[in-house]
N, C-alpha and C positions, 0 to 999 in steps of 0.2 A: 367324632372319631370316624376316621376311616380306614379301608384296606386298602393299600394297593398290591395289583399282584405281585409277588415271590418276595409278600413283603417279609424280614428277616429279622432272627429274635438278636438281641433278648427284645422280649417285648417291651413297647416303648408307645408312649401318644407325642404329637407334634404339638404345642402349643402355641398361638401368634397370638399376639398383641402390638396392633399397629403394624407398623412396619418391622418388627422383633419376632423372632423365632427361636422357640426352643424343642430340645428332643427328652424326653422324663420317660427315664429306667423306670417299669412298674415293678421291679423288685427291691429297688433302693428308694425309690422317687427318687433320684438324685438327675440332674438335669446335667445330662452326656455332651450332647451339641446345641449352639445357639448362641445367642447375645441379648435374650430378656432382661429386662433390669431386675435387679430386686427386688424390688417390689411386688413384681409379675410372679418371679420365679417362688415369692412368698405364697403367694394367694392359688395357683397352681399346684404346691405343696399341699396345701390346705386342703383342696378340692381330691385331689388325688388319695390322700388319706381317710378322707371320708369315704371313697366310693372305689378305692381299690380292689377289692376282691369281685366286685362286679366288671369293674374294667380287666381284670385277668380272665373271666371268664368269656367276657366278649372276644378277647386276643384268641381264647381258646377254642370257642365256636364260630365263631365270626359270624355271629348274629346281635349285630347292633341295636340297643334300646336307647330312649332318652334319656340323660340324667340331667340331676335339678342344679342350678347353679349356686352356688355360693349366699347364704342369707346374709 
């Protein structure tokens, strides 16, 4: 996860896979912009629901930590 500057809410993380990109509301997880397969867009969901309230807080301070990936 990254900033870039006057980046602009709602908050949101970018996710790629491969050549696929997607943009995931962290208030819905519902995936706004992109062309991820389903599959993608499964497992992103997934991810996302786990460790949401940490990812709003990073949106919120914008101090980045590492999260675990998917078991």
């Amino acid at each position: 996860m990254f900033f870039k500057p006057k980046e602009h809410e709602p908050s949101h993380v970018h996710a790629l896979y491969g050549e696929y990109i997607g943009v995931f509301d962290l208030n819905t997880l519902e995936m706004t912009d992109g062309d991820l397969p389903k599959k993608a867009q499964s497992l992103v969901k997934e991810w996302l629901q786990i460790n949401s309230s940490k990812l709003q807080k990073m949106w919120d301070t914008q101090k980045i930590e590492k999260l675990p990936p998917l078991e």
